[in-house]
C-alpha positions as CSV (number, residue, x, y, z in Angstrom):
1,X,42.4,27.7,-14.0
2,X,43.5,24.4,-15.6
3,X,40.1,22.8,-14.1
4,X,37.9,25.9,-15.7
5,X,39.7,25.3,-19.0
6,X,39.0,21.6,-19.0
7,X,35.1,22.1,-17.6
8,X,34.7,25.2,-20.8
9,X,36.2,22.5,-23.4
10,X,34.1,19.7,-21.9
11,X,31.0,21.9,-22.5
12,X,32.2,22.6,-26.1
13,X,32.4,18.8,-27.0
14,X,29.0,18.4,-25.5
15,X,27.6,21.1,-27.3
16,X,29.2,20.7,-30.4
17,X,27.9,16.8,-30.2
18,X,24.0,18.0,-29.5
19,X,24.3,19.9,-32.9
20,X,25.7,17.3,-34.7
21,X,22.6,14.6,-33.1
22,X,20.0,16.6,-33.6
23,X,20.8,18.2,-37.1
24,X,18.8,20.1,-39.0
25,X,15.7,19.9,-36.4
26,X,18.1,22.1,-34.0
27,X,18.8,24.7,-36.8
28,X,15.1,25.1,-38.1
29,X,14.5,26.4,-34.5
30,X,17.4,28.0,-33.4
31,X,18.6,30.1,-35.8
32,X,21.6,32.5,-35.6
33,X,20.5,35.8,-33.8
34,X,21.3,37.4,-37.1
35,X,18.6,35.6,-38.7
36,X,15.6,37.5,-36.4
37,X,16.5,40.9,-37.3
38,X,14.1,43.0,-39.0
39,X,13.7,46.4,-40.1
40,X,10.5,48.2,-39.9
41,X,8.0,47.1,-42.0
42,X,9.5,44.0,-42.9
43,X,7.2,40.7,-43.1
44,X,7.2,38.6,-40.4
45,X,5.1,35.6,-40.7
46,X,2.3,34.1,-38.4
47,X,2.1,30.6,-38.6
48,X,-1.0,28.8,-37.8
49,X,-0.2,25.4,-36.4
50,X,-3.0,23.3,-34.7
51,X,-6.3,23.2,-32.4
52,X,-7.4,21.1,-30.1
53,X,-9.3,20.3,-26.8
54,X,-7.1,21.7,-23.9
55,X,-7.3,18.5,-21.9
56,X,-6.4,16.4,-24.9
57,X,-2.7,17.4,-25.9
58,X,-2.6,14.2,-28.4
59,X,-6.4,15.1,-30.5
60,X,-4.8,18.0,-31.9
61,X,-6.0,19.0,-35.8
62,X,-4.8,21.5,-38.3
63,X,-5.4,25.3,-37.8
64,X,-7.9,25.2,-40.9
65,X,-10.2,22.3,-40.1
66,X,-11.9,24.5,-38.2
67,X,-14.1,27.3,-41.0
68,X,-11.3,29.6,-39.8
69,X,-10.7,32.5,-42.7
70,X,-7.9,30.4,-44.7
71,X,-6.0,31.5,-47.8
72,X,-7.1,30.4,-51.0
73,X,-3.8,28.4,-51.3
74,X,-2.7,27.5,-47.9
75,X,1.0,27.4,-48.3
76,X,2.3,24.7,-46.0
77,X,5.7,25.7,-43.9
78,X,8.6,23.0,-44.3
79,X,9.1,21.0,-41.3
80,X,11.5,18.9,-39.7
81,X,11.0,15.1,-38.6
82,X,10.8,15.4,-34.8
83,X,8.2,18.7,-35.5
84,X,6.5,16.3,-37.8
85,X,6.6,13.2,-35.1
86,X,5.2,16.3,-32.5
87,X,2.0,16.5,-34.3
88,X,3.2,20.4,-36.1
89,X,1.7,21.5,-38.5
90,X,3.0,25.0,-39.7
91,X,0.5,26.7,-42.4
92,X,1.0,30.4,-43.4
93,X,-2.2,32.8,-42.1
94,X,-4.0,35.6,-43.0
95,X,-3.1,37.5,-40.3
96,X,-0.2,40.6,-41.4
97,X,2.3,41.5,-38.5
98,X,4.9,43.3,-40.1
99,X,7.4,44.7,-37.7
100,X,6.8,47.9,-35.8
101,X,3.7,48.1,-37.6
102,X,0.6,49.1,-34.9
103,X,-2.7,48.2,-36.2
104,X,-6.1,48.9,-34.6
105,X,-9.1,46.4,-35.9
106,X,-8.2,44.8,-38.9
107,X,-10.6,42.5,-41.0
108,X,-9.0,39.5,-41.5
109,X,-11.9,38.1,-43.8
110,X,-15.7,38.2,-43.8
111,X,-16.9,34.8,-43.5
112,X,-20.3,33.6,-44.0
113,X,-20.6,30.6,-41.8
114,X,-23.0,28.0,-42.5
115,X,-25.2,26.2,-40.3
116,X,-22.5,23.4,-40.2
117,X,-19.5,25.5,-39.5
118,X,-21.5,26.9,-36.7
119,X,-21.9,23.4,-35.4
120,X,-18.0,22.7,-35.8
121,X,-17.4,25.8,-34.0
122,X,-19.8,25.1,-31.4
123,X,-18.2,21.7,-30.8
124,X,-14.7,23.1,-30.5
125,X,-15.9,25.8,-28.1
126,X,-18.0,22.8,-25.6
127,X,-14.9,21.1,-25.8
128,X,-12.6,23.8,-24.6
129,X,-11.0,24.0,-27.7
130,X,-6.8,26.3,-28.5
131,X,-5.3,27.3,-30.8
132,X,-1.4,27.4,-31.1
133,X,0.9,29.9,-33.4
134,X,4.0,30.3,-34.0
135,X,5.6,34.1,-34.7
136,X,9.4,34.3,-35.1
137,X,9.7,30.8,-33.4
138,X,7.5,32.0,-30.3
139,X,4.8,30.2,-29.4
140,X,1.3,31.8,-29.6
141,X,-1.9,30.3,-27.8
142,X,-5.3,31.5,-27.3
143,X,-9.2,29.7,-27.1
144,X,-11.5,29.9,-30.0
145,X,-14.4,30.7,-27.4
146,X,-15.9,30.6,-24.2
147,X,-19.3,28.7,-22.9
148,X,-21.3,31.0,-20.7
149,X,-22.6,28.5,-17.8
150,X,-23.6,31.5,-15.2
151,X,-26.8,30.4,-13.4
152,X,-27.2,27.6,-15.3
153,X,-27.2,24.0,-14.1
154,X,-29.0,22.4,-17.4
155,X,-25.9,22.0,-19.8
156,X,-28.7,22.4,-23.0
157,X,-29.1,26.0,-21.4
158,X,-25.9,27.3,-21.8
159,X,-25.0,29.9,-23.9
160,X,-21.9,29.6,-26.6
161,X,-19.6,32.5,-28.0
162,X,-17.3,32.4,-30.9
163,X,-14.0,34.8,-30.4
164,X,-14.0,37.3,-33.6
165,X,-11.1,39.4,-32.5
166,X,-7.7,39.2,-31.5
167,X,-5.6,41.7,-30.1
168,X,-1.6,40.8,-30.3
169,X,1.0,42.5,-28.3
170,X,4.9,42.1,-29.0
171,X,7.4,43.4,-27.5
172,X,11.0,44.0,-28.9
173,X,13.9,45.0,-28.6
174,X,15.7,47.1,-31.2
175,X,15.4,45.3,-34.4
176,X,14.8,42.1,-32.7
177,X,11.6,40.2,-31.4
178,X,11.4,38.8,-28.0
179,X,7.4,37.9,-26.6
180,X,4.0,37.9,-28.0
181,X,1.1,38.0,-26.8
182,X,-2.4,36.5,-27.9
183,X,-5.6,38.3,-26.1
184,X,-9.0,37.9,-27.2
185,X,-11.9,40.9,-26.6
186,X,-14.2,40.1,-24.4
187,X,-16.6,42.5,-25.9
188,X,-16.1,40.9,-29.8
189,X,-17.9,38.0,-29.7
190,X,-20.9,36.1,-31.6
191,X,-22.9,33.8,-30.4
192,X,-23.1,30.3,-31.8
193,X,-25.8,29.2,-29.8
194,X,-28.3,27.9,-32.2
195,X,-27.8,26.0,-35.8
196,X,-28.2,29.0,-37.9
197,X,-26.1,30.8,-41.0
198,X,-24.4,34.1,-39.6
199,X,-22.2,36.6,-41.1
200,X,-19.1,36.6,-39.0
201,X,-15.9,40.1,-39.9
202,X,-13.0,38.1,-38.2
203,X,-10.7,40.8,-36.9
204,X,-7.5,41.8,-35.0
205,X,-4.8,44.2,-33.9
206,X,-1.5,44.6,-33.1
207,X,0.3,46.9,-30.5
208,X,4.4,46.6,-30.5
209,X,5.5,47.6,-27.2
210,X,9.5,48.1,-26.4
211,X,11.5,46.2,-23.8
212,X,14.9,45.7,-22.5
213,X,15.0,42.0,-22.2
214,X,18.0,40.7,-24.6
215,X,16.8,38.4,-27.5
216,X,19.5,35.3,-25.6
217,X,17.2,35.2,-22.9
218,X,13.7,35.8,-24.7
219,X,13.4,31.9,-24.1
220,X,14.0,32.3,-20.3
221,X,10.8,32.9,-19.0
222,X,9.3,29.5,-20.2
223,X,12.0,27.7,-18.0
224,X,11.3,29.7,-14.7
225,X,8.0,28.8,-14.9
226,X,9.2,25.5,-13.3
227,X,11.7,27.0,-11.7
228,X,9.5,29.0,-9.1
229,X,10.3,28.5,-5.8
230,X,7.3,26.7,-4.7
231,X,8.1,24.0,-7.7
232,X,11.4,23.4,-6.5
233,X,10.5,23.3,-3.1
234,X,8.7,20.3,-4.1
235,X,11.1,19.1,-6.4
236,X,14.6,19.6,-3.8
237,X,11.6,17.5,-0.7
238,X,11.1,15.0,-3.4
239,X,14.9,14.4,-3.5
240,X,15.8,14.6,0.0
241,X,12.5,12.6,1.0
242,X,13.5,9.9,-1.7
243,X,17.6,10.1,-0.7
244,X,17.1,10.3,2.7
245,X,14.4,6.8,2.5
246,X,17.1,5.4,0.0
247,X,20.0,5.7,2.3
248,X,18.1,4.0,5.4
249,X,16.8,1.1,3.7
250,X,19.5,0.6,1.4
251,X,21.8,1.0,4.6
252,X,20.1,-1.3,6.9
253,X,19.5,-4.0,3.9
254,X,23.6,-3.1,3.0
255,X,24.1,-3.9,7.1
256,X,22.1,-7.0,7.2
257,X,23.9,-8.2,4.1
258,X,27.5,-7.5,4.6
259,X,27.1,-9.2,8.3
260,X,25.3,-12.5,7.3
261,X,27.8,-12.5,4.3
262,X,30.7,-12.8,6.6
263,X,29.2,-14.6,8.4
264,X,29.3,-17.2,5.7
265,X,32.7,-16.4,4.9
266,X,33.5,-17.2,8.4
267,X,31.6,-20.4,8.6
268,X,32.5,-21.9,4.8
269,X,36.2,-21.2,6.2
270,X,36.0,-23.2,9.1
271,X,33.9,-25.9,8.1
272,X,36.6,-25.8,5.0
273,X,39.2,-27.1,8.0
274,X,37.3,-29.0,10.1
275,X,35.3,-30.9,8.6
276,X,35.7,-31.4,5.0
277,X,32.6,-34.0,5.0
278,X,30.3,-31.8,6.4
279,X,27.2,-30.9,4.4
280,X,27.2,-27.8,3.2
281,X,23.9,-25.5,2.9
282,X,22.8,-21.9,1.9
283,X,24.2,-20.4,-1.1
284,X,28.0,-22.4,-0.8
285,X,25.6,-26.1,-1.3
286,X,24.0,-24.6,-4.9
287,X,27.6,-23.6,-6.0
288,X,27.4,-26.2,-8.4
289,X,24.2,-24.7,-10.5
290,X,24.5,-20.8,-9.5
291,X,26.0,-20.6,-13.2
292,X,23.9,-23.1,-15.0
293,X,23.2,-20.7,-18.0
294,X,19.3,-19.9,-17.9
295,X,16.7,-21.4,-20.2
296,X,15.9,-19.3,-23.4
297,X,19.4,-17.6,-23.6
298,X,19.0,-16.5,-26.9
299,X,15.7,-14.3,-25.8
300,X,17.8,-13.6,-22.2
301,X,20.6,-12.3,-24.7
302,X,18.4,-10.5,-26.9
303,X,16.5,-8.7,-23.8
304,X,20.1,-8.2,-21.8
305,X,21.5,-6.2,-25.5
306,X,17.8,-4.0,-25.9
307,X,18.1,-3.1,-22.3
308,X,21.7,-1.6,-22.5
309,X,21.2,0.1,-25.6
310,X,17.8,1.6,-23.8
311,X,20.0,2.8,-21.0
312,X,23.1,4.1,-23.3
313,X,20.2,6.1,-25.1
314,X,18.9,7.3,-21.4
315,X,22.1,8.8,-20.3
316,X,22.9,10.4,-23.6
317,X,19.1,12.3,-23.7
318,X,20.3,13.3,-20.3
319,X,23.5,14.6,-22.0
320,X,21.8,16.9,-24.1
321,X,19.3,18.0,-22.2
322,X,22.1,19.2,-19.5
323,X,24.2,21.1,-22.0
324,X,20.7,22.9,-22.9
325,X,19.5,21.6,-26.2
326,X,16.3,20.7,-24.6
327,X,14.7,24.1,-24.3
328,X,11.2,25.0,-24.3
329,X,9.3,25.0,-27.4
330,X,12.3,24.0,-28.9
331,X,10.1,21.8,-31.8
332,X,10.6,18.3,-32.2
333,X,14.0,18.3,-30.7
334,X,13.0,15.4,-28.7
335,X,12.1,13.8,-30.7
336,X,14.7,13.7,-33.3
337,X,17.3,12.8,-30.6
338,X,15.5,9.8,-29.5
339,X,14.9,8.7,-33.6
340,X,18.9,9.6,-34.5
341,X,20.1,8.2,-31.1
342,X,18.5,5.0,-31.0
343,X,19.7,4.6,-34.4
344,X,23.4,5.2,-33.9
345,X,23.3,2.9,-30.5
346,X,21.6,0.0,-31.9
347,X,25.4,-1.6,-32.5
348,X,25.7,-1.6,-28.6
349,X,22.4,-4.0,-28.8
350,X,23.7,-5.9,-31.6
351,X,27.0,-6.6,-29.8
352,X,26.0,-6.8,-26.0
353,X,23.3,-9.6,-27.3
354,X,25.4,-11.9,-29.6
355,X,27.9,-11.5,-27.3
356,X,26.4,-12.4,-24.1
357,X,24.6,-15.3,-26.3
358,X,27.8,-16.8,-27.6
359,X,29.2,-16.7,-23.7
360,X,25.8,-18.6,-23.1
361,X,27.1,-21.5,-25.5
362,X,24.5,-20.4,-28.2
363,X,24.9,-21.4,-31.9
364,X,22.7,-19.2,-33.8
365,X,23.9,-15.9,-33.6
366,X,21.9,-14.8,-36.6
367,X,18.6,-15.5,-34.8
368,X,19.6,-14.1,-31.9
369,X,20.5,-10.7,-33.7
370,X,16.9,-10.8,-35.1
371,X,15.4,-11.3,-31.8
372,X,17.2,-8.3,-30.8
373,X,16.1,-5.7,-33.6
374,X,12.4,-7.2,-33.1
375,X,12.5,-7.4,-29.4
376,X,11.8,-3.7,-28.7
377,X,10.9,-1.9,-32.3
378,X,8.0,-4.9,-33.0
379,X,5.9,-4.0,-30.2
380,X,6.6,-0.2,-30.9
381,X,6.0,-0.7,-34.2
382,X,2.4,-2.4,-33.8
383,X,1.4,0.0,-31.4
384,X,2.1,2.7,-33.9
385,X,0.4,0.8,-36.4
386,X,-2.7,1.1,-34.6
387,X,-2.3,4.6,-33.3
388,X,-1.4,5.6,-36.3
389,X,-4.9,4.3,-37.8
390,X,-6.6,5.6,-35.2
391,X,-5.0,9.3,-35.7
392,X,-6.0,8.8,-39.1
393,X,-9.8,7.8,-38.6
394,X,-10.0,11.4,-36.4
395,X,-8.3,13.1,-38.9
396,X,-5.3,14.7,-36.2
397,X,-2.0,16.1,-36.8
398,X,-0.7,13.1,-34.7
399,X,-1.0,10.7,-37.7
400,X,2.1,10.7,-39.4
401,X,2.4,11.6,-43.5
402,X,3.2,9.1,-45.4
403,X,6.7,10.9,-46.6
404,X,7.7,11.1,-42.6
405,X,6.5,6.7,-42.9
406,X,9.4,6.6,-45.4
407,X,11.9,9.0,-43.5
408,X,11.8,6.3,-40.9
409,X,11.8,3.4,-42.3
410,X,15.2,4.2,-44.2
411,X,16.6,5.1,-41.0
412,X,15.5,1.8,-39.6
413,X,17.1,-0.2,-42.8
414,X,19.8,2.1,-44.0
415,X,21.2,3.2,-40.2
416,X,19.5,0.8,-37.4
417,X,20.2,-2.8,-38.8
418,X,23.3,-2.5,-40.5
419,X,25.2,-1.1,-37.2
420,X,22.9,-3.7,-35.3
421,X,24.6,-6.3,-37.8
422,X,28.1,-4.8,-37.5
423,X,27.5,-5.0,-33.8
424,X,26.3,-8.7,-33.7
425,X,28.8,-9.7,-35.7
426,X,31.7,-7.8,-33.5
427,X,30.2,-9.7,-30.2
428,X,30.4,-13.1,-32.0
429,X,34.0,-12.3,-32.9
430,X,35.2,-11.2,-29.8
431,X,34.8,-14.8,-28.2
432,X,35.1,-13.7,-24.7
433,X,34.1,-16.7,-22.2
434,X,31.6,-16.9,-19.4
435,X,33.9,-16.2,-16.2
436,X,32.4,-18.6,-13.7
437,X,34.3,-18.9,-10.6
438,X,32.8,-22.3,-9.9
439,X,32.1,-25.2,-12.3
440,X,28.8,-26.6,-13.2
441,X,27.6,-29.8,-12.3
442,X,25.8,-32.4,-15.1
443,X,22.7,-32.6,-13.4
444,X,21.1,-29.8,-11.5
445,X,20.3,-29.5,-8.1
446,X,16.4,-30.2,-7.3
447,X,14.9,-26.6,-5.6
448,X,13.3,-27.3,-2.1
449,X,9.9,-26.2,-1.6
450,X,9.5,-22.5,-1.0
451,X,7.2,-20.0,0.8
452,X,4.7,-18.3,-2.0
453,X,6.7,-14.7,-1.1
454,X,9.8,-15.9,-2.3
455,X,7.7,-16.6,-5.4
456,X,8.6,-14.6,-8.6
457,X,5.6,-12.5,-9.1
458,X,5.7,-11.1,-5.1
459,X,9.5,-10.9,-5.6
460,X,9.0,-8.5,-8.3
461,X,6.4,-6.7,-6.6
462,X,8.7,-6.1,-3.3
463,X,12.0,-4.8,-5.8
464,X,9.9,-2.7,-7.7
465,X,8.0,-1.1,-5.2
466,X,11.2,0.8,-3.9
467,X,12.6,2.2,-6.6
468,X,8.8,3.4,-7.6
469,X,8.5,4.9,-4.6
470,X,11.8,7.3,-4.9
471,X,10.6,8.5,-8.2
472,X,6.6,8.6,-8.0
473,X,6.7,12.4,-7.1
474,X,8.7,13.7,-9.9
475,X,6.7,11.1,-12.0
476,X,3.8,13.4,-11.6
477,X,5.7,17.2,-13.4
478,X,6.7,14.4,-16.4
479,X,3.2,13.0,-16.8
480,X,1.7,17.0,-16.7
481,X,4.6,17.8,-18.9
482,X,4.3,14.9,-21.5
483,X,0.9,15.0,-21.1
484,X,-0.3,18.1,-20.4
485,X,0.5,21.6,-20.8
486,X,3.4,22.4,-17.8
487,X,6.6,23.1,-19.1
488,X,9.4,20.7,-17.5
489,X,13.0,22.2,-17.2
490,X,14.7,21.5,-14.6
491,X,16.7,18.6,-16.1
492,X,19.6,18.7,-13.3
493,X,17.3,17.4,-10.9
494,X,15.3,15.0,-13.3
495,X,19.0,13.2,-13.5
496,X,19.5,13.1,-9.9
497,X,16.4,11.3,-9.5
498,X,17.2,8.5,-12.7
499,X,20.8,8.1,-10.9
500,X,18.8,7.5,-7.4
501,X,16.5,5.1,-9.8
502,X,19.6,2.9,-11.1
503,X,21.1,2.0,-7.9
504,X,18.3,1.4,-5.6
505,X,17.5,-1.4,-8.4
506,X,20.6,-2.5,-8.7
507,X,20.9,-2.5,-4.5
508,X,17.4,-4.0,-4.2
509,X,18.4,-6.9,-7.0
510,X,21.1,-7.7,-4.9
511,X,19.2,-8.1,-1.9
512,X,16.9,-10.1,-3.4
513,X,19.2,-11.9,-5.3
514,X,21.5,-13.2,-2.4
515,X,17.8,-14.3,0.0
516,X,17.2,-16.6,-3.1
517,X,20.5,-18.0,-3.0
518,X,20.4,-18.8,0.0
519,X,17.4,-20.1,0.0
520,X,18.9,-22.6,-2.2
521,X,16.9,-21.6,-5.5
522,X,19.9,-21.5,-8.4
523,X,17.8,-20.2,-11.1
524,X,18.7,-16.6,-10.5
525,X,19.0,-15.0,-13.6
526,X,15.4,-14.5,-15.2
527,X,14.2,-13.7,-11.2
528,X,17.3,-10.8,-11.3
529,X,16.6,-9.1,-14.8
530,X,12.4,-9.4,-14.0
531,X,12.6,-8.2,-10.5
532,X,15.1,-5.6,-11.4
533,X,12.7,-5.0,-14.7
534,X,9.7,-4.6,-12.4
535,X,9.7,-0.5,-11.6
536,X,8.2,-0.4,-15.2
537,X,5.1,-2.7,-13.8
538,X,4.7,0.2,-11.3
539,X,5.0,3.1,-13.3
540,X,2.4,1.9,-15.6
541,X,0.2,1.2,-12.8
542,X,0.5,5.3,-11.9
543,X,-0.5,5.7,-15.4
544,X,-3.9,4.2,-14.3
545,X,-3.7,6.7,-11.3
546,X,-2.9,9.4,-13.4
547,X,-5.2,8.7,-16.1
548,X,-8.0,8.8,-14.2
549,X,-7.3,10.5,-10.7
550,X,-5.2,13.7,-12.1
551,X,-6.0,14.1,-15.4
552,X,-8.7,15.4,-17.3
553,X,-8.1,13.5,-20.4
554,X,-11.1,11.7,-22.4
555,X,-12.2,9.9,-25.3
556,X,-11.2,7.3,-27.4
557,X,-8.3,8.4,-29.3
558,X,-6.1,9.9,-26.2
559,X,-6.9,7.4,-23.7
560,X,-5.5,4.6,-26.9
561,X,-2.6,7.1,-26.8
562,X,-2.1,7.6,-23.6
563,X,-2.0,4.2,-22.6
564,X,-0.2,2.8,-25.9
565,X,2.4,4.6,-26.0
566,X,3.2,5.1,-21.9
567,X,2.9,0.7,-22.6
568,X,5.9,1.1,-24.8
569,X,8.0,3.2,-22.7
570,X,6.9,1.2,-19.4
571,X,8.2,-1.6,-21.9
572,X,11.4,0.2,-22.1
573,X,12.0,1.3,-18.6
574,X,11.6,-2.7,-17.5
575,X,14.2,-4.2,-20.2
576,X,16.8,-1.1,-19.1
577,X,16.5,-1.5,-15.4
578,X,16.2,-5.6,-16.3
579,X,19.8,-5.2,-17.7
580,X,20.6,-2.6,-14.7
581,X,19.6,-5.6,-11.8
582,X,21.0,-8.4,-13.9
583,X,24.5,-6.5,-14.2
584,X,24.2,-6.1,-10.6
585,X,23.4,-9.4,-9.3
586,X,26.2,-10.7,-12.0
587,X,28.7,-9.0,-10.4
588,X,27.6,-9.6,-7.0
589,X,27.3,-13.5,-7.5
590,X,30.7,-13.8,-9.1
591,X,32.2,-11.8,-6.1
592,X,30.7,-14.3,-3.6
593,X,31.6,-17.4,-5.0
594,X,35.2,-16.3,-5.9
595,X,35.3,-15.5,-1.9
596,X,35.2,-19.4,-1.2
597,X,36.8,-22.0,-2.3
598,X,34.7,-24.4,-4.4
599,X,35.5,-28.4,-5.4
């Protein structure tokens, strides 16, 4: 009982943290049930939010770019910053729902459409263009057309038709809302075939239909969409295929390791009482440079701080997303965690950075602490930069408003660098030493001549190939998730695979760590953090795969996005898992040397 208490109070705090992360973007979606009760009759509004071509989930534009019938004031819904960062755009339509109110081919507007808005339409339908709702906080989709292509192979004879009528069904439950429905009529269309002026009566109806499902679990059926049983099939023979290959070669490298390491032990031992004058070779003869620090500490320091404060901000996401904040459709909740997250954890950068520098005998902390904040924000910040111009030159809901520019930046200079400064200057207070079991020599050792596979680049290649391949299959429900329109839920699993991520890199760092040791090569430390750095390498080369072999994506603006912004979080997955095999091969290389007893 005392275990079921604990467990309930554990899940409180977690909970009761997620609302105080995410803020106001969590209560804008998910409102208290007494706030979607309605009496009969009572308004409930339908908010258009964007369009867009199906196989291009960033080129999304606002509802009324397209000559849709538009209010003659369009009244603009208030949003939060991660709905904003999500490309929403929440406009109030013409279109009347009121609750429990059945309606049976109402005009929304006569439109006269000119020759161009036939064109615009006509482009949006040849590009397989949605559009996305929003009614009570449930999502509403539907196409703006179809392209007849029946017994036709010559694309300029196919024929084009404009959807003029919607038909809506909602269901509810008592006084309370729980699915909707967008269905267009087949039989109410208008062709849009040729470039000429038409008269267009936009129409629609609405049928509320009753059902038992309880408003809690209204949500539900978004998340067993990739809960099926085929899905996690997959999913459970993606983690017993990559556990299963994790625990054989991790077992026979852990095998081949332990053995040749005592081994050593044995060896060092008896050649310590033999023969003192003996010369030593393998990893005991480098003892004397092993802890040389490494050239450009201050950028090693800078990288070692962005990486742990990348990988603080990983398990916390994971945190929330666990105790169910992440649900679908849940707007710009992502989003805002990783904004307000990575704010409050850039201290653990500041302080891991100018801490580790000042153990690294550096002087200027204060450089170092810039380094840091620039290290992973500049190049986010310059790709967003030119995103950002791009969204802007297409006109899409993905460029951000100047207002949300502003939000940001005061986050960045009111919450990010001071607690990076507090942090930086915590580390270069707390004047902990470098604990190096063996002393360093004046002069360094000179490195014999090695095979080209013990090289850095095919080093990299072999320690990031492993990880990569225990993670490339759920790789491919994030990518269709991210980018795409599959809904990913199954977060339980998505953890087991990150955990199975950090110590095959650390294990595989290790490895690779101790074969250049004893090869005699002492510069260890950039090889560790860029070999353990190097799954990122590999994930953005499935990008490429991905791009071009599963997806359907096109044009100018979402491959830039694609590509841009899967560059930064490559970027980020190499300096967490950099920190991840460093820390690894740290430890590993001061338990070795503390095993033996160096002059």
């Amino acid at each position: 009982m005392r275990e079921m208490d604990r467990g309930k109070a554990m899940r409180h705090y977690a909970v009761v943290l997620a609302v105080l992360l995410l803020g106001s973007a969590t209560e804008v979606v998910r409102s208290d049930a007494s706030d979607h009760r309605y009496k009969q009759g009572d308004e409930v509004p339908l908010y258009a939010n964007k369009v867009g071509p199906f196989h291009n989930p960033s080129e999304t534009y606002m509802y009324h770019d397209l000559p849709f019938c538009s209010p003659a004031n369009v009244e603009k819904k208030s949003e939060a910053l991660g709905e904003v960062l999500n490309g929403d755009r929440l406009v109030h339509s013409l279109y009347k729902l009121d609750f429990l109110a059945d309606k049976e081919s109402e005009v929304v507007c006569k439109k006269k459409l000119s020759k161009s808005d036939v064109e615009k339409f006509r482009h949006a339908v040849a590009e397989d263009y949605y559009f996305q709702m929003y009614y009570d906080d449930l999502p509403v989709w539907g196409y703006i057309g179809k392209v007849d292509k029946e017994r036709k192979s010559d694309p300029s004879d196919y024929k084009y038709y404009l959807f003029k009528h919607l038909h809506f069904e909602i269901f509810y439950n008592k006084d309370q809302i729980i699915e909707i429905i967008a269905r267009a009529d087949p039989s109410a269309m208008v062709d849009i075939t040729m470039d000429k002026e038409l008269d267009v009566d936009f129409m629609y109806s609405v049928k509320w239909k009753e059902t038992n499902t309880p408003f809690e679990k209204r949500m539900e059926k978004f998340s067993q969409i990739s809960a099926l049983p085929q899905h996690l099939e997959i999913h459970w023979f993606s983690i017993i295929n990559s556990c299963v290959t994790v625990l054989l070669l991790t077992g026979f490298l852990a095998t081949i390791l332990m053995r040749v390491l005592k081994n050593d032990f044995v060896k060092y031992a008896h050649d310590e009482e033999t023969a003192d004058d003996q010369e030593e070779t393998g990893w005991k003869y480098i003892h004397g440079d092993v802890f040389r620090f490494p050239k450009h500490n201050s950028l090693f320091a800078a990288a070692l701080g962005c990486g742990t404060q990348l990988f603080t901000l990983a398990i916390f996401i994971f945190l929330l997303a666990l105790v169910g904040v992440f649900y679908p459709y849940n707007r710009g909740a992502l989003f805002t965690a990783l904004v307000v997250i990575y704010a409050l954890t850039s201290g653990i950068a500041g302080y891991t950075a100018a801490s580790f520098y000042c153990q690294l005998e550096g002087t200027n902390w204060v450089r170092n602490l810039l380094l840091t904040g620039a290290l992973f924000c500049g190049p986010l910040f310059l790709t967003f930069c030119f995103l950002n111009t791009v969204a802007i030159a297409y006109g899409a809901t993905a460029a951000l408003p100047f207002g949300t520019i502003v939000v940001i930046f005061l986050i960045w200079a009111l919450v990010t660098s001071p607690l990076l400064v507090l942090g930086g200057i915590a580390g270069k207070n707390s004047k902990s030493e470098f604990q190096a079991p063996c002393r360093t020599t004046k002069y360094p050792r000179e490195i014999p001549p090695l095979p080209w596979y013990r090289g850095t680049i095919p080093q990299m290649a072999m320690a990031g190939f492993l990880p990569f391949s225990a993670i490339y299959i759920e790789l491919y429900y994030i990518f269709a998730s991210v980018w795409g329109h599959r809904i990913y839920t199954i977060y339980s699993i998505l953890f087991i695979v990150f955990i199975i991520l950090v110590i095959v890199t650390a294990f595989i760092t290790v490895a690779l760590t101790y074969f250049q040791l004893a090869a005699e090569d002492h510069k260890w430390w950039w090889r560790s953090f860029l070999c353990g750095g190097s799954t990122g390498l590999f994930i953005y080369g499935y990008c490429l795969y991905y791009y071009y072999a599963r997806s359907d994506m096109s044009g100018f603006m979402q491959t830039s996005f694609f590509f841009g912004y899967m560059a930064c979080v490559c970027y980020a997955f190499f300096l967490m898992l950099g920190a991840v095999g460093f820390r690894a091969a740290l430890f590993f290389v001061r338990h070795i040397y503390r095993s033996i007893k160096c002059e």
